[in-house]
C-alpha positions, -999 to +999 in steps of 0.1 A: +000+000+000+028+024+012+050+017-023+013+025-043+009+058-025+045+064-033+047+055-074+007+075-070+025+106-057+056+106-081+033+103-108+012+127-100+043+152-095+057+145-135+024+150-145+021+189-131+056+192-142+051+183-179+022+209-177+044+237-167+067+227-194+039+227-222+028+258-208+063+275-210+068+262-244+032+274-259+043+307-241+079+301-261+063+296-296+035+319-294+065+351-284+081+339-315+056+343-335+048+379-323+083+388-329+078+376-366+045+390-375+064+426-360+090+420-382+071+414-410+049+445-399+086+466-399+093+452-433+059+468-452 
């Protein structure tokens, strides 16, 4: 019971930690993408 609380616990810690790191890289993508529509905005 003890090891199933355990595995239960570390699983559920990955699983908010490969959220935040989705998150940050949506966040990533979508700031490059502004910083290419600007540019292309610049370039008109």
């Amino acid at each position: 019971m003890r090891k199933l609380i355990i595995l239960a616990a570390l699983a559920a810690s990955l699983a908010v930690a490969a959220c935040n790191t989705v998150e940050g890289a949506g966040k990533d993508v979508s700031s490059a993408g502004k910083a290419v529509t600007d540019t292309a905005q610049d370039a008109k």
